[in-house]
C-alpha positions in Angstrom: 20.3 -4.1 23.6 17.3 -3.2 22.0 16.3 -7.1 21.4 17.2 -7.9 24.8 15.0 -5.2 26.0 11.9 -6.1 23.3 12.4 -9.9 24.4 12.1 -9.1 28.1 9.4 -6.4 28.4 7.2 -7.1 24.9 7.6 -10.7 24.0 5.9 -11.9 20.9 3.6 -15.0 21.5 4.0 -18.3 19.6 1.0 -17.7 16.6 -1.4 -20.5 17.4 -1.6 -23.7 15.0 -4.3 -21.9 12.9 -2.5 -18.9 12.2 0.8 -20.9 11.6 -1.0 -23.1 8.8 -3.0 -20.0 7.3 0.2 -18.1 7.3 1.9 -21.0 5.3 -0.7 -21.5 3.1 -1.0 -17.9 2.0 2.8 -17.6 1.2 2.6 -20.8 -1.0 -0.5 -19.8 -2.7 -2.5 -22.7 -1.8 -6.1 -23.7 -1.3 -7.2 -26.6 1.8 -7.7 -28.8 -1.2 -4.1 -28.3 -2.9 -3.0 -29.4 0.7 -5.2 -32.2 0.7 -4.0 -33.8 -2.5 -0.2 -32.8 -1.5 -0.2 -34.1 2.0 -2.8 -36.9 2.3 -3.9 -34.7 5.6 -7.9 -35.0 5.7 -9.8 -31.8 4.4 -11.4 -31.8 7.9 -8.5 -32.0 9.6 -7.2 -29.3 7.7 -10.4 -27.4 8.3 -10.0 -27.7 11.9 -6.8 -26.8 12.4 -7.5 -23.4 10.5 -11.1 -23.1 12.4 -9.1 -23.6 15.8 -10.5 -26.9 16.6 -8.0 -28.9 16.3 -3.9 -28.4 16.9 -1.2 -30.1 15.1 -0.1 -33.5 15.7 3.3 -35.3 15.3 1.9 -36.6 11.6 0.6 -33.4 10.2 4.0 -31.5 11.8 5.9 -34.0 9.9 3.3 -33.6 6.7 3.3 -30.3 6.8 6.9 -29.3 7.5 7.8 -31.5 4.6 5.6 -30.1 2.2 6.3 -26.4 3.3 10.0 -27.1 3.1 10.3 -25.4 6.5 12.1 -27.3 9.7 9.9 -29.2 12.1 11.2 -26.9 15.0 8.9 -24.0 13.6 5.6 -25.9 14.4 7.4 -27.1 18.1 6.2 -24.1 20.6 2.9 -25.0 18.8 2.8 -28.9 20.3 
């Protein structure tokens, strides 16, 4: 009941793409250049996304769900 309640009255928002990305990065212990030379993704691109500039894309979803090991689905209320 409590969930229920919590869900309806004090939702949690989706984190944007910046915070999901700086999240996942923190937890792996890894700089914008380790993801770089991992994923192929452009340093500015990176950048961006973590500067709020830019938001993900079907490519770095893919890119980066693969390399995080996580499901695509967590970077879909995002796109």
């Amino acid at each position: 009941l409590v969930l229920a309640y919590e869900h309806v009255h004090h939702p949690i928002p989706a984190p944007s793409d910046a915070a999901m990305l700086r999240h996942l990065m923190e937890a792996k212990g890894v700089t914008q250049m380790q993801l770089y030379q991992a994923t192929k993704i452009s340093l500015s691109t990176i950048s961006e996304i973590l500067s709020g500039k830019r938001h993900f894309t079907k490519g770095t979803i893919a890119a980066f769900a693969a390399y995080f090991h996580v499901d695509k689905g967590l970077f879909a209320s995002n796109f």
